[in-house]
Phi, psi and omega in degrees: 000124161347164132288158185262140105332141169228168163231156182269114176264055239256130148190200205245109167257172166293148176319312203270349177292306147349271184288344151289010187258310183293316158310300156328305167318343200231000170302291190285018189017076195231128160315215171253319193281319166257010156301301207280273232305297166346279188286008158240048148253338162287320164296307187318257212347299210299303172267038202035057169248115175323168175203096184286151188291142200274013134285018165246017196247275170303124178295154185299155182036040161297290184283122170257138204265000000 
């Protein structure tokens, strides 16, 4: 299996946006971090924005293995 890449998402919400994120999250036994990834991959889809598999994102030897 490949290695995955990641990016740093840094931003500022309300507190109580927050802690309903956190809730959600352990609902679903989910970080925070990948509830939001879920839910703006639900959203593209939903308004039709593609999201390419990210090993089409990278050339073959690319990745260090």
């Amino acid at each position: 299996m490949a290695p995955k890449k990641t990016s740093t998402l840094n931003l500022r919400i309300d507190p109580l946006l927050k802690e309903a994120a956190k809730v959600a999250a352990q609902r679903e036994h989910r970080s925070i971090g990948n509830l939001i990834e879920v839910l703006i991959r639900k959203h593209c889809e939903e308004v039709g924005i593609p999201i390419p598999e990210q090993q089409s994102l990278f050339k073959e030897g690319d990745i260090d293995e």
